[in-house]
N, C-alpha and C positions, 0 to 999 in steps of 0.2 A: 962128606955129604951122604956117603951110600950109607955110613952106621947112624946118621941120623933120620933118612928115611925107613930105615929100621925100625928103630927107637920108635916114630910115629907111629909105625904100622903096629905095633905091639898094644896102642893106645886106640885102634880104630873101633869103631860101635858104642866109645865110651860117654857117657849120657850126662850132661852138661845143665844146670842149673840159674833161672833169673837167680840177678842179684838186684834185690830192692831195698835200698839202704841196708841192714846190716842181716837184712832177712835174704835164705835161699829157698824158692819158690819154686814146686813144681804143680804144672797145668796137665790137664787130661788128654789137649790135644798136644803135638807133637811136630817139631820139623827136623825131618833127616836127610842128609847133607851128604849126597852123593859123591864118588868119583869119577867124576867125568871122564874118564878114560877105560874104566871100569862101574859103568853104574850097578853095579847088582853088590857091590861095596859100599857102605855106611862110614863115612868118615867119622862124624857124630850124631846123638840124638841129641835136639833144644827142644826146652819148653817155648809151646808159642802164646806170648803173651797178647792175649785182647782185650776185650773192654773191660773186663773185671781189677786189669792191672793197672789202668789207667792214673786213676785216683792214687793209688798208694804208690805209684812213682813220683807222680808230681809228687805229693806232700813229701817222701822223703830227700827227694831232690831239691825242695822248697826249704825246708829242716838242713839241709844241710850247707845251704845258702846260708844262713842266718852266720855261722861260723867261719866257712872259708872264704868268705868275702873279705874279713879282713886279715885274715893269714896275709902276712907281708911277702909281696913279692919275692926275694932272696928267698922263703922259703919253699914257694909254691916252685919257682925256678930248680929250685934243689933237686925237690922231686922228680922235676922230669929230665933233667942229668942223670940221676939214681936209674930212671926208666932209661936214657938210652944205653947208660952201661949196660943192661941187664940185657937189651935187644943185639950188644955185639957180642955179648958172654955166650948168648943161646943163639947166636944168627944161623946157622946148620939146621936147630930146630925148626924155626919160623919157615925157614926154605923148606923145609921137607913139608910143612902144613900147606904153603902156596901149592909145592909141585902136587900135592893129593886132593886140594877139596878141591883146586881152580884151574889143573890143569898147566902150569906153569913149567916152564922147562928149567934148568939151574940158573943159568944168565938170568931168565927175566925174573925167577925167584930171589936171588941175589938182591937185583935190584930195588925191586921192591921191598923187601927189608932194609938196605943202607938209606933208600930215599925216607922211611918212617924214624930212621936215626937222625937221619940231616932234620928232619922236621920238628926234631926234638930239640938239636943242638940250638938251630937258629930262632925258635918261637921262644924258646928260655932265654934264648939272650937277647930278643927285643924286648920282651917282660921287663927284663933288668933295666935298659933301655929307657923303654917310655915310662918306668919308676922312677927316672932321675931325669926328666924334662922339665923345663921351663921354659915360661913365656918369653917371645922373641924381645919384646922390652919391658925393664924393671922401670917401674916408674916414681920418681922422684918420692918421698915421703910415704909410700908401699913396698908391701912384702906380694909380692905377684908371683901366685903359683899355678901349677897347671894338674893336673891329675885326672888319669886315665882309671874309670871305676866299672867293675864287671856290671855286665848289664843284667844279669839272675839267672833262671835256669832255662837252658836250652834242650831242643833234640836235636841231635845228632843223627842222620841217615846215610850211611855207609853202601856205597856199592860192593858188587862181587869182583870189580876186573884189578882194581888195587887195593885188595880186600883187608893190608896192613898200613900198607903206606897212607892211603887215601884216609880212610877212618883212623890214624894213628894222629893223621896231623888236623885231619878236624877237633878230633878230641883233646889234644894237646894244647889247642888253638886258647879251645873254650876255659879247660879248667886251668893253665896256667896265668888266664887274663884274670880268673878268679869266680867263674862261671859254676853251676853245677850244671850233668849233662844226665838227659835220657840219652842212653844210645840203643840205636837200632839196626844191628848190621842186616846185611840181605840176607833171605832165607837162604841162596845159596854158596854161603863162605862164612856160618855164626863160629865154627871152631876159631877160626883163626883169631875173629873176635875174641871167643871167650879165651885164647890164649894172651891176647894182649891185655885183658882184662889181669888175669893171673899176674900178670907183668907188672901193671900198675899196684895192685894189692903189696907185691910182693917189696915195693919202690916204694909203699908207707903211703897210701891213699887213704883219707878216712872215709867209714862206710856213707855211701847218699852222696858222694860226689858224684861218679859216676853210677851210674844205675846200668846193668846190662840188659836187656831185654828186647832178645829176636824176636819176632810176633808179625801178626799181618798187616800188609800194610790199610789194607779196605777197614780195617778195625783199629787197632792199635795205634800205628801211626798215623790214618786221619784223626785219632783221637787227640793224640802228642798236638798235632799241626793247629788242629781248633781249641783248645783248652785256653783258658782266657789268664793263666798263669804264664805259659809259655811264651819268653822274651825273642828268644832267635829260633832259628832253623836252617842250619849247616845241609845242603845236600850235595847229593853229588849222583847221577845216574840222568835218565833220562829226558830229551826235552818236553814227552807229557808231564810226565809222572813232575819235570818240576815248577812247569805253568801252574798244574794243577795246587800244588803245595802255597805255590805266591799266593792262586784266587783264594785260597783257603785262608793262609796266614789273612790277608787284607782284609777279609771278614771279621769286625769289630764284633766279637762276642760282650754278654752283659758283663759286666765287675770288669771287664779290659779296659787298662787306663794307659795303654802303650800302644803304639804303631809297632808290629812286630818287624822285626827285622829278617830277613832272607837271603842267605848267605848261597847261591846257586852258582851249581859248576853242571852244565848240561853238555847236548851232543855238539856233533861236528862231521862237518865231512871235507874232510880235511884236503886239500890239491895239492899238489906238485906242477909248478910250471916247470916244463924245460925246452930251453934258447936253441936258436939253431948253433947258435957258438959255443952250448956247454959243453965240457967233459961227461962225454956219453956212457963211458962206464962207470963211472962216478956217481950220473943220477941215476943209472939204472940199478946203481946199487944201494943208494940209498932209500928208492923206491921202493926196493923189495923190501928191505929191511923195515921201512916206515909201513908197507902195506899188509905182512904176514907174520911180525914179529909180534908173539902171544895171539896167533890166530887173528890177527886183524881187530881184539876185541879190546882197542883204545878208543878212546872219544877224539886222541891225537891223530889215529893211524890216518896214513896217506890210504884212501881211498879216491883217489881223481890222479890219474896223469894228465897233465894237458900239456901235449910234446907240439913243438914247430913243424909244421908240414916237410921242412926239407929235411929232417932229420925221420920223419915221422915210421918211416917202413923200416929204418935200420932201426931203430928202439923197441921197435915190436919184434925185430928178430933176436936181439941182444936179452930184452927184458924176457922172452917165451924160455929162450939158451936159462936162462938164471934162476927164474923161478921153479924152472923141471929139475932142476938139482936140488930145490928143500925137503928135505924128509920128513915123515910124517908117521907120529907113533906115540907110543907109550913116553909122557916125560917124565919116567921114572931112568929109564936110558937118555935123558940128556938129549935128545931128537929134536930138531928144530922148529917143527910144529906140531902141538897135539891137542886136544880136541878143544871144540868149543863146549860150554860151558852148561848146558843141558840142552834135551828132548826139546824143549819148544825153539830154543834159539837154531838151533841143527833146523828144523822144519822152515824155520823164517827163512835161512839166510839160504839152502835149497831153491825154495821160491821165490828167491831174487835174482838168483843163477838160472832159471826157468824164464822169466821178464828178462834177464839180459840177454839170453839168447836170441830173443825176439828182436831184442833193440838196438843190438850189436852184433860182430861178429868173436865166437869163442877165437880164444889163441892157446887157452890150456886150461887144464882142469877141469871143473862143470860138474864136480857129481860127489859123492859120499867117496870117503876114501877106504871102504870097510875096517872090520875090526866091533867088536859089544859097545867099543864108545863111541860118542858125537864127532867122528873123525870126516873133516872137509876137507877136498883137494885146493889148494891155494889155486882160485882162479883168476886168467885174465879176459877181460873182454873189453873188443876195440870197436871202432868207430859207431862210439857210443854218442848220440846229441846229445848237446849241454845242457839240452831243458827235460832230458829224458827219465824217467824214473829211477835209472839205475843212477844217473849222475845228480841227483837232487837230495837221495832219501837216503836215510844212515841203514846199515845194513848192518854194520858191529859185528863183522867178519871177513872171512880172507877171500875179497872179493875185490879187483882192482878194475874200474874203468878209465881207458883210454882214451883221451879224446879229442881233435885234432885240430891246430891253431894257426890260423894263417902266417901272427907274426909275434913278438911278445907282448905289444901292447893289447891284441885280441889273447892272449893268453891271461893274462890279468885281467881282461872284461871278465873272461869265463870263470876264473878263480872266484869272483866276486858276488857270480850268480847263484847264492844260492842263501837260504836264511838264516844261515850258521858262519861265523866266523870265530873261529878257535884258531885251527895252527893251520899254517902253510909252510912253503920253501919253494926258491928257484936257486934253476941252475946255469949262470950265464956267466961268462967271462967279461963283460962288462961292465964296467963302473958304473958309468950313466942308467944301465936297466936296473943295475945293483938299487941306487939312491931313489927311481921311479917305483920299485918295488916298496921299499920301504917309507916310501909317502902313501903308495894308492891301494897297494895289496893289504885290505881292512880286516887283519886278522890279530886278535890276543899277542898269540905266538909266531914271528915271524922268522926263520932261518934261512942263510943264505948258501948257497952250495954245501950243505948236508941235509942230513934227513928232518923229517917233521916230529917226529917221535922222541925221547929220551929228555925232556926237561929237567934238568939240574936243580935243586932244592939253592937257593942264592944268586944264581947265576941265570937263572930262565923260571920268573916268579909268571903260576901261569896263571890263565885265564881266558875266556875270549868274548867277542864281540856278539849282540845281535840275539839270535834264538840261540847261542851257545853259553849263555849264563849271564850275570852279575861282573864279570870279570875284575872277581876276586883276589885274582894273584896270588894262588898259595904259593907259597913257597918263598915269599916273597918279604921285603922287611914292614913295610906296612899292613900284613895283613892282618894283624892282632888289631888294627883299629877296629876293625867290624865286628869284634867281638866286647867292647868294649865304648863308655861314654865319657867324654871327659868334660871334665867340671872347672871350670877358670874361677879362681879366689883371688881378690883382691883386698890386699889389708891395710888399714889406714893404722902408721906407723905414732 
């Protein structure tokens, strides 16, 4: 890992290229890609694509539909086997690009590259899959088929917080269903983009499948979003930014003869109930873990405790003990939390620690944890109300409220209160609370005495409820249906 961050660093300030069908574009303006632990460091320079690029993605993203559409599944599948080899051949590298542009320590870098593998293995093998489906009845004197057909070209919108995995398996989604893609990673993580880009090139992609082009979003990709070409739209980041995308897509521009489709994975604020009868160092550990593991900056992260009152003052003394032992530093040293993710996010989440003070009581942290980068002390803050700012609104950072439940069924009220349902977890030795969780507790993601964080690529297909998105389920075996229309043929024999 350390000659691979090497390796990177030897490549840092290197100036990175649109790809628009077989053509490499560069623009006047410019986006460069800090490190967040060190911002006066250039990880890379992108060209920022706006209106001018518009048109000649679509067309060759449209141009290259005409072909790969019917590239037979087995071979489109091929390809993205060819890509995961290539992702576990260079997995050192991809880690060393997470820990430099986004701040990632090695575990969560790890992860996120094996999760962009898994998304490779399992989307290539439903491809294969729902290429060999058939209708649930042949009917007497017919040939009854079923077939799953790309639905044209899509954009893809990639966040910063799983800047490979998350964009690996949109992108996977789209072109092995047989899709061509704009993709647009976020202005602040295009390297790792354009490395997976490399990746794909290198795994035998023809040019105008994928189009790469970081660019703004106020230009660019409002542009992608209203183009009256434009079949889907893969997102993934915020719950504005992907209301906004829907009201956009829904808007029937002239020559659109399709209902666009919208494929949204948005916020969360994610809870943790815990029982008077659970294993107390158990959730208290897995509360830390779900609340400051990559700085708090999941859409999964437990940001809500809601503990049983009789439990309530020993978990505030255990969870205070537990959190003052995270370190905080450079994740080039492997340090268990290091910064968030730029200059404006550091000011937000500041000013939320500011409002909780107010609404609650500090138990730890509360402030900048110095150092050149966006370093925050992993805070907690207790008797915080349910309906209170700190416990309502996502903050996408290492910020935990506390909040206090008379019994578990008021604990699941409060879990409930809020406009997001993505992931939660309880912690109770009970059966019966176990089975009432898992009917009442309205969340995507539901876990039972462990953490809210780490969903499995097959085994935890996520997505969630409410203003938390579409729940789409990546990672899941179904999830190539939404990228994709199927067509029932019936043949008189």
């Amino acid at each position: 890992m350390r000659a691979a961050i090497q390796r990177a660093r030897g490549e840092l300030g290197r100036e990175y290229d649109l790809a628009i069908g077989a053509r490499r574009v560069r623009t006047t303006e410019k986006i460069r890609s800090l490190n967040p632990a060190h911002p006066a460091e250039v990880v890379g320079i992108h060209q920022k694509a706006g209106h001018d690029q518009i048109e000649p993605a679509m067309q060759a993203a449209l141009a290259a539909f005409e072909s790969w559409k019917n590239v037979p599944a087995t071979e489109r599948a091929d390809l993205i086997f060819r890509l995961a080899d290539i992702l576990r051949t260079r997995k050192f590298e991809f880690n060393a690009w997470l820990v430099l542009e986004v701040g990632k320590n090695w575990d969560e870098a790890e992860a996120d590259t094996c999760e962009a593998i898994d998304f490779c293995e399992l989307y290539a093998r439903t491809a294969l899959r729902m290429d060999a489906a058939e209708p649930v009845v042949q009917l007497p004197g017919e040939r009854d088929t079923l077939r799953y057909l790309p639905l044209g070209v899509g954009a893809v919108i990639a966040p910063w917080n799983f800047p490979l995995a998350i964009l690996c398996g949109m992108t996977v989604a789209s072109i092995v269903s047989g899709n061509t893609v704009i993709l647009k990673p976020s202005s602040d993580s295009p390297t790792i983009a354009a490395k997976l880009f490399e990746a794909l090139q290198e795994a035998g992609l023809p040019d105008g499948v994928v189009n790469f082009c970081p660019g703004s979003g106020a230009t660019f990709g409002h542009g992608i979003v209203e183009h009256p070409r434009t079949r889907f739209i893969a997102f993934t980041g915020s719950r504005d930014v992907g209301l906004d995308i829907h009201l956009r897509a829904a808007h029937t521009q002239p020559g659109q003869i399709w209902i666009k489709r919208t494929i949204l994975e948005m916020g969360g604020k994610d809870s943790i109930v815990v029982d008077a009868d659970a294993n107390l160092d158990a959730a208290v550990e897995g509360i830390a873990v779900s609340s400051f593991g990559f700085q708090g900056q999941k859409c999964s992260a437990c940001s809500r405790a809601i503990v049983d009152e009789g439990v309530y003052d020993e978990f505030l003394e255990k969870v205070k003990a537990r959190v003052q032992q995270i370190r905080i530093g450079d994740p080039l040293e492997n340090v268990y939390m290091g910064p968030v993710i730029n200059d404006g996010a550091m000011k937000s989440i500041l000013k939320y620690i500011d409002i909780g003070k107010r609404e609650g009581r500090l138990i730890t942290g509360g402030a900048h944890a110095g150092g050149d980068g966006y370093f925050i002390q992993p805070t907690v803050i207790a008797d915080v109300s349910p309906s209170a700012r700190l416990a309502q609104e996502e903050i996408f950072g290492p910020v935990l409220a506390v909040i206090k439940s008379k019994d578990f069924e008021d604990g699941l009220r409060i879990a409930n209160n809020t406009e997001y349902g993505l992931t939660g977890a309880v912690y109770t030795s009970s059966a019966d609370k176990i089975e009432r969780a898992k009917r009442d507790f309205h969340v995507g993601n539901l876990y039972v005495n462990r953490k809210c964080t780490g969903a499995v690529v097959g085994a935890h297909p996520f997505g969630g409820f409410n203003m938390s998105g579409t729940d789409s389920k990546a990672g899941g075996t179904d999830y190539l249906y939404l990228f994709t229309q199927a067509k029932s043929i019936g043949e008189r024999l």
